[in-house]
C-alpha positions as CSV (number, residue, x, y, z in Angstrom):
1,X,144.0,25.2,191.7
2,X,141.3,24.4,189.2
3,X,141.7,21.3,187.1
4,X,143.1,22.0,183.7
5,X,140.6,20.9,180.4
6,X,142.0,17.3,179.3
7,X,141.7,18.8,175.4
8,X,142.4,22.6,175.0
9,X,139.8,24.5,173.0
10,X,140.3,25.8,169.5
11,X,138.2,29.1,170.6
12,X,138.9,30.9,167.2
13,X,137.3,27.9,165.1
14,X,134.4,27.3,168.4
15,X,130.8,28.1,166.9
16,X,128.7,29.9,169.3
17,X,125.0,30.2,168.0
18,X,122.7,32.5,168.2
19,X,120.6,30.7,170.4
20,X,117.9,31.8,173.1
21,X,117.5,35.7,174.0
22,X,116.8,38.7,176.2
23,X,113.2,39.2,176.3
24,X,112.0,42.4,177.2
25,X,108.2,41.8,178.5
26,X,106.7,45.3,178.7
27,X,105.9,44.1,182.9
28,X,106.6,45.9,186.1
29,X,107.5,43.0,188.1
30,X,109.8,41.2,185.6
31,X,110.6,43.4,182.7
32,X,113.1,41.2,181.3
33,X,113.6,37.1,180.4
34,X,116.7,35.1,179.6
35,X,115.1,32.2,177.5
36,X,117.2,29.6,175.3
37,X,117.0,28.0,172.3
38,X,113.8,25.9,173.5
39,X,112.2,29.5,174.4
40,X,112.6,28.5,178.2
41,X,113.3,30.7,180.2
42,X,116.4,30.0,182.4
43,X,115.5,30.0,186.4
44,X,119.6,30.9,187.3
45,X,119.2,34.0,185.3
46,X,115.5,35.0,186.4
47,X,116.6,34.8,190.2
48,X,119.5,36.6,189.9
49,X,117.1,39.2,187.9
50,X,115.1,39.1,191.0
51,X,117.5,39.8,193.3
52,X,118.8,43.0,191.2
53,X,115.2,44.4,191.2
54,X,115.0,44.1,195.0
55,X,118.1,46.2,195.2
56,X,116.8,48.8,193.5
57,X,118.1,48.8,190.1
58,X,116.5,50.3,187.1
59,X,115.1,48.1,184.2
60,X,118.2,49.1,181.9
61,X,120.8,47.6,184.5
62,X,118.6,44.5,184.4
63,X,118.8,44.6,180.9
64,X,122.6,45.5,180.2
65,X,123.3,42.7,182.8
66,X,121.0,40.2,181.1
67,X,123.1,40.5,177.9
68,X,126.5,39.6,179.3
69,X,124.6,36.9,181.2
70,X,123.5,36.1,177.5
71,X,126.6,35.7,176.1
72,X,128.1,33.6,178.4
73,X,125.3,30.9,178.3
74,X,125.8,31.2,174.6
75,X,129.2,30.4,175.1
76,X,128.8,27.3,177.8
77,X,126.0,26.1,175.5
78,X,128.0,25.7,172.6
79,X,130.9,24.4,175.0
80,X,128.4,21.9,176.1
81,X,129.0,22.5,180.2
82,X,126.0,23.1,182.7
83,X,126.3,26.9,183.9
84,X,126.2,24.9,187.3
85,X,129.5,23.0,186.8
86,X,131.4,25.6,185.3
87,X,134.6,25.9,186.2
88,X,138.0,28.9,186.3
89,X,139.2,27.1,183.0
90,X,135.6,28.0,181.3
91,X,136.1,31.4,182.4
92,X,139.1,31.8,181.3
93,X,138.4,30.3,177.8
94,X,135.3,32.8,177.6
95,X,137.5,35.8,178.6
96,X,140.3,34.5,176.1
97,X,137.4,34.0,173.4
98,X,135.7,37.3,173.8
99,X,139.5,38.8,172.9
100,X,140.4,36.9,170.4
101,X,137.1,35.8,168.5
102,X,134.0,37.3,169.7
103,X,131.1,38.7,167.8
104,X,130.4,39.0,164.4
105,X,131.9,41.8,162.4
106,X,128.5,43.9,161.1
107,X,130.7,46.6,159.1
108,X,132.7,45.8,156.0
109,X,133.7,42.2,155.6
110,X,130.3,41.2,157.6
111,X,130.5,37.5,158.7
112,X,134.4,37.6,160.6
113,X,134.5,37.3,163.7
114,X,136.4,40.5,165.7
115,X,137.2,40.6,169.1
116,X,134.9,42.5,171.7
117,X,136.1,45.7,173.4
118,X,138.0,46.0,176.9
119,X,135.3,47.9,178.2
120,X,133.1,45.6,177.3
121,X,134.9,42.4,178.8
122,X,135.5,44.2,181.6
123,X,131.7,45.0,182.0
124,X,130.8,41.0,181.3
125,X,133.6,39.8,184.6
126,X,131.7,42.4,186.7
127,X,128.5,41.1,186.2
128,X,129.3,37.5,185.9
129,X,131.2,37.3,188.9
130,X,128.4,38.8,190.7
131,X,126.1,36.6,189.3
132,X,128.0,33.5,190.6
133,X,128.7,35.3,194.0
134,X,124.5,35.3,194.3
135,X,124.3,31.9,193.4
136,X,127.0,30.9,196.0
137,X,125.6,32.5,198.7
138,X,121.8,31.4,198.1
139,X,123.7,27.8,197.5
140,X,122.4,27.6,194.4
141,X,125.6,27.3,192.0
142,X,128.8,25.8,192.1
143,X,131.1,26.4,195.6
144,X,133.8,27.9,193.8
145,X,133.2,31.3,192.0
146,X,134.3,30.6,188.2
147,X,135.7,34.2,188.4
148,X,138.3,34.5,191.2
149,X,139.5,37.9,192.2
150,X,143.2,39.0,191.9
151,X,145.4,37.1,193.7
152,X,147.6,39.5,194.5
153,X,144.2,41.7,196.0
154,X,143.5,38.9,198.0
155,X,145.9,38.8,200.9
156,X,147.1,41.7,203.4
157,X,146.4,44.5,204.9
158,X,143.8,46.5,202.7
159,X,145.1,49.9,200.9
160,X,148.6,48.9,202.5
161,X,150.2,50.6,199.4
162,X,147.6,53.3,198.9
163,X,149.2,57.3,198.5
164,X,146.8,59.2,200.8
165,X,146.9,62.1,197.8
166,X,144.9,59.8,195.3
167,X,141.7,58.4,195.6
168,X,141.0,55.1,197.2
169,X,140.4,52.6,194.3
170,X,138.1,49.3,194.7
171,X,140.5,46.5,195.6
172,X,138.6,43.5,194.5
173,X,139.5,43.2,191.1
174,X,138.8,40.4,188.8
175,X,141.6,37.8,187.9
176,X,140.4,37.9,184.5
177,X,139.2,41.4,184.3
178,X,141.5,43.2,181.6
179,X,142.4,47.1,182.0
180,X,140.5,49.4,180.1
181,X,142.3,52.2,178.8
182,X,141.0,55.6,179.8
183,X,139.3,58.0,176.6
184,X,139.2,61.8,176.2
185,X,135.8,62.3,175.9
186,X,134.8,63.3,172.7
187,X,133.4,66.7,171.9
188,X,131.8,68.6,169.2
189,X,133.5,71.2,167.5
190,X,131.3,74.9,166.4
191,X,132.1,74.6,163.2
192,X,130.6,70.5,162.6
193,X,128.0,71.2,165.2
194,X,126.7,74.0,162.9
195,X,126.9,71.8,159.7
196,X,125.1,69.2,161.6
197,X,121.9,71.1,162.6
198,X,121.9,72.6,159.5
199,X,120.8,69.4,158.5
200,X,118.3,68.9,160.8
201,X,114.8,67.7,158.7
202,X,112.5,68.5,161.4
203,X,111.7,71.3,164.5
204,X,111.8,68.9,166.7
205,X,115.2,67.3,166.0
206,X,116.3,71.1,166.2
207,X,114.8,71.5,169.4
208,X,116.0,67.6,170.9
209,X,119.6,68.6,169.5
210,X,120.0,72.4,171.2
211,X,118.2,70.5,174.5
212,X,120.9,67.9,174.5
213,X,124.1,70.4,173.8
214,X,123.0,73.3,176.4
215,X,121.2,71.0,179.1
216,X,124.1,68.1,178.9
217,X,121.4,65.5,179.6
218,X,121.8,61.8,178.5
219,X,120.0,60.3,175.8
220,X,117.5,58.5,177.6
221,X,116.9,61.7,180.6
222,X,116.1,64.0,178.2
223,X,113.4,61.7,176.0
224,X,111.9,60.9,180.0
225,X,110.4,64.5,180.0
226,X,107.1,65.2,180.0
227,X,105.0,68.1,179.3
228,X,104.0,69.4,182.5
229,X,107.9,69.3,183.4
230,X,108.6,72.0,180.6
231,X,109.1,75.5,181.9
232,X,109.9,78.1,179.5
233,X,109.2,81.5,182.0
234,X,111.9,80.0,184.3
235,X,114.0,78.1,181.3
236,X,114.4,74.9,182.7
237,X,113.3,71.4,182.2
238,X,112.3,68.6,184.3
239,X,114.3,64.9,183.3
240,X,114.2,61.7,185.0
241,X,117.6,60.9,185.9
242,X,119.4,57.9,184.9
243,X,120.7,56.1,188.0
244,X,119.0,57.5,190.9
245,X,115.7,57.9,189.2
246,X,115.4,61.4,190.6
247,X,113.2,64.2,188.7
248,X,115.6,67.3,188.4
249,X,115.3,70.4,186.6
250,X,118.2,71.6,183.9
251,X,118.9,74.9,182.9
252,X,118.5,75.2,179.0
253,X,119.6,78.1,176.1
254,X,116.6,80.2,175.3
255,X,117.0,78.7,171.8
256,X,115.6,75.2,172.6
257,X,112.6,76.5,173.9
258,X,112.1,78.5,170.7
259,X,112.2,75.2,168.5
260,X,110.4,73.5,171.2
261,X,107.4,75.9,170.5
262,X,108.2,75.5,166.8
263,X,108.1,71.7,167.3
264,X,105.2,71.9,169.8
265,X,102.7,74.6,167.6
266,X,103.6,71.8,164.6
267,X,102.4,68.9,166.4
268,X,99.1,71.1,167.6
269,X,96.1,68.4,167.8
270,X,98.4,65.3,166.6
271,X,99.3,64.1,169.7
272,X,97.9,63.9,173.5
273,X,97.8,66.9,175.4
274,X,98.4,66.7,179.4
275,X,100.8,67.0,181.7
276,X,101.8,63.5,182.5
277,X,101.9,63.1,178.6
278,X,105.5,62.6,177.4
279,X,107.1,65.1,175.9
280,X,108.4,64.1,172.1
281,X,106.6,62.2,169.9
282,X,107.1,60.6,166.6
283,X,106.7,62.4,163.4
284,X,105.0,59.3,161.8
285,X,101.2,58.6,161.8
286,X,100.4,56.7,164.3
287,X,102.2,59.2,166.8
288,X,104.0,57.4,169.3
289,X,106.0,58.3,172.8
290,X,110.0,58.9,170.9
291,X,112.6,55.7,171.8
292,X,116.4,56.4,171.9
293,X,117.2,54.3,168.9
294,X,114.9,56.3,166.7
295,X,116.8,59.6,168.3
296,X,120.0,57.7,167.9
297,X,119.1,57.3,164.1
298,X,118.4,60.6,163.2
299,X,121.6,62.3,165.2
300,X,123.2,59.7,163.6
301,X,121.8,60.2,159.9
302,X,122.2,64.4,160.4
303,X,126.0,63.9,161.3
304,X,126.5,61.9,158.0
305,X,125.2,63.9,155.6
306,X,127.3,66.5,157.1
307,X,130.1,64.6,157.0
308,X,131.0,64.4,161.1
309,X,131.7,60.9,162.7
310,X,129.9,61.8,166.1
311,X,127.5,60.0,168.4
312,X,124.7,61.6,170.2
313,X,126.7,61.2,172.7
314,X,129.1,63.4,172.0
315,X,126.6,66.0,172.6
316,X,126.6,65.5,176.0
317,X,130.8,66.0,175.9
318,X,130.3,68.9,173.7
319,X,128.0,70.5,176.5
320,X,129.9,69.5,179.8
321,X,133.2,71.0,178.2
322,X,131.2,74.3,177.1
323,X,130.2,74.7,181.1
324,X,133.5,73.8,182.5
325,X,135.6,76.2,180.4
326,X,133.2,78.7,181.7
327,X,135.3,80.7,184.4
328,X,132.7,82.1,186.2
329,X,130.5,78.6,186.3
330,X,131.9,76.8,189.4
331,X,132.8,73.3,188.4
332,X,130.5,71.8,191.0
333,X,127.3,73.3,189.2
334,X,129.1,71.5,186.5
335,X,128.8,68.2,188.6
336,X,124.9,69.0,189.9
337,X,124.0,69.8,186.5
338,X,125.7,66.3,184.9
339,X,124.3,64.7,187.5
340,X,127.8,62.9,188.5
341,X,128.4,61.0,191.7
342,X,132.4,62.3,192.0
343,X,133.7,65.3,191.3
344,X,136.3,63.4,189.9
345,X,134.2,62.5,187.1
346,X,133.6,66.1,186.1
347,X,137.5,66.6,186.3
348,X,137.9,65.0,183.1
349,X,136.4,67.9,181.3
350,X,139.2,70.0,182.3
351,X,141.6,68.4,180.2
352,X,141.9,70.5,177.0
353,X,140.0,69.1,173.6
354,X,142.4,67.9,171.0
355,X,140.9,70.4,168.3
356,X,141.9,73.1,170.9
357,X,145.5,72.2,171.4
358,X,146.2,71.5,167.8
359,X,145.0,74.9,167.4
360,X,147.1,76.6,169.7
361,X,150.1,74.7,169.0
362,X,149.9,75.9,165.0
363,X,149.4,78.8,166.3
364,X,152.5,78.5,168.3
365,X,154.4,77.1,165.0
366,X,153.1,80.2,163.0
367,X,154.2,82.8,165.7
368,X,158.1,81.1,166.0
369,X,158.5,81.3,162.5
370,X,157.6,85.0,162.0
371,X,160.1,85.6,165.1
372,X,162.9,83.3,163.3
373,X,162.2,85.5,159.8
374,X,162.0,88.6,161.7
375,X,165.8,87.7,163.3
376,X,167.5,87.4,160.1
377,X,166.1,90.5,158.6
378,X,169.0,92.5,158.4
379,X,168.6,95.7,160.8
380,X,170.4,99.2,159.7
381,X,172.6,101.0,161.9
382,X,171.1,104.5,163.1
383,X,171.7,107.1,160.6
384,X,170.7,105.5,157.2
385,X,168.0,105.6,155.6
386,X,165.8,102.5,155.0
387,X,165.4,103.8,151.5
388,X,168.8,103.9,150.4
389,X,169.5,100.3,152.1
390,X,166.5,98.8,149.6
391,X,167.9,100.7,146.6
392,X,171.3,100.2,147.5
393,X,170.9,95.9,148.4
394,X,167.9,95.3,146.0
395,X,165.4,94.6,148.9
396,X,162.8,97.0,148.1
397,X,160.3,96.2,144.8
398,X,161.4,96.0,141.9
């Protein structure tokens, strides 16, 4: 049992600066820094960084775990308790305040505070707990984990309940880890994909956009290509994938490689030539390698003006459900080509889009009410003629 706070905490009126950072510092050996409000950086966090690195993961799981490791220091700062000596009833009141307070609203009504998504809670107990497993096992942090696992997950035989038709699940599950609800991956209909490129300013947005929706390639895999790793004769190109950091090639429509040309004969002189070179470039002078929040931006600026509330994301969606509709594409080239761990994963493809069923089913509405009208016609017996029956009931035109 944990020992309950003698004053409970108003978390909805509980100010939590701004204060300290993630620092990214452009180095090999330690890419990113958790400072605070002094500009110090915090040892708990850089260890733990440490240990992540020797593991093997990439910079941006350093970084995405730096930010929930930023929040909650945010959080025990304002609280006023040592990271150290925090206890099950801080975690709880920083789970209960990242659903009913959290971050600042940045849309309409900027300034309110609204709460933070499932996914991302559930994200922030993942890594926290596994930060304070580290620090318990190096003996470096409290000897209780602030984030227990389920208690019900904690005793008895292991998948004593499991169905040996579904898939074995992880059983340590967070106490305070809330369920996130499972999302239909969101696609791209023909119609608003073609009013989006048409808006398109620039070749080489043309070419990153019919790269992205033929290749299915993340963001961040596509923008890793480099010059040398384009291969028009064969139609593929070479990314950098994003977990396993693996080069792989990916089939692409003959169409990308046409803007790419378009793009590439543009940009003739302006920027390094080689084959190590990367790939896409700015358009502004100085040219500079292309980030993701710059391709972000303009996807995001193109689907505007055409009136479409997509992600580049989406593109990615729009692309996997293309291949797996395909009946003579086997679903696990779908897989190889995502580059998914599971099978499973790619499964979720098969599920029909929305725009498709709502299709069908009008469709389906249309058809039973020409068969209802079609029933109450009245039929004439053999014999008459289907002139004298109009003339004769007023049916025909008048």
């Amino acid at each position: 049992m944990f020992e309950e706070a003698e004053v409970p905490r108003d978390l909805m009126n509980l100010v939590v600066p701004q204060r300290g950072g993630l620092v990214a510092t452009g180095g090999r050996q330690e890419p990113f820094r958790l400072v605070d409000g002094d500009g110090l950086v915090v040892a708990a966090a850089a260890e733990f960084f440490c240990d992540l690195q020797a593991a093997g993961r990439p910079d941006s799981t350093i970084r995405s775990y730096g930010l929930d490791l930023l929040r909650w220091f945010r959080f025990l700062w304002a609280a006023g308790v040592p990271w150290e000596r925090a206890t099950r009833a801080e975690a709880r009141d920083f789970c209960r305040w990242m659903t009913v307070a959290g971050k600042p609203s940045r849309g309409p009504g900027a300034g309110r505070l609204e709460p933070y998504s499932a996914a991302v809670r559930a994200h922030a107990e993942t890594v926290l707990r596994g930060f304070y497993d580290f620090h318990l096992e190096t003996g470096t942090g409290p000897i209780v984990n602030p984030f227990p696992l389920d208690r019900s997950r904690r005793g008895g035989r292991a998948n004593a309940h499991h169905n040996p038709m579904d898939c074995y699940r992880d059983e340590r599950v967070g106490l305070y880890r809330p369920t996130v609800p499972s999302r239909v991956p969101r696609s791209v209909p023909d119609a608003e994909f073609n009013e989006i490129f048409a808006r398109l300013p620039s070749h080489r947005d043309r070419a990153l956009v019919a790269f992205y929706v033929s290749t299915g390639a993340r963001a961040s895999e596509l923008l890793s290509a480099v010059q040398g790793g384009v291969h028009p004769g064969r139609q593929v190109i070479a990314v950098t994938r994003k977990g396993t950091r693996a080069v792989q090639e990916l089939p692409a429509s003959a169409d990308a490689f046409v803007w790419l040309r378009l793009y590439q004969a543009e940009m003739d002189g302006l920027v390094p030539r080689g084959a190590r070179e990367p790939l896409w470039w700015t358009l502004r002078r100085p040219a500079r390698p292309l980030g993701y929040h710059a391709v972000h931006r303009m996807f995001e600026r193109a689907a505007a003006a055409a009136g479409v509330p997509v992600t580049l994301h989406a593109l990615r969606h729009t692309a996997a459900y293309r291949m797996a509709e395909d009946p003579a594409l086997p679903l696990t080239d779908v897989q190889w080509v995502l580059g998914h761990a599971q099978l499973t994963t790619t499964q979720i493809y098969l599920a029909p889009r929305r725009e498709d069923v709502i299709r069908r089913m009008l469709a389906h509405h249309g058809e039973q009410a020409r068969q209802a009208a079609a029933r109450q016609a009245p039929v004439p017996a053999p014999g008459y003629q289907p002139g004298t029956l109009e003339i004769l009931f007023g049916t025909g035109a008048s």
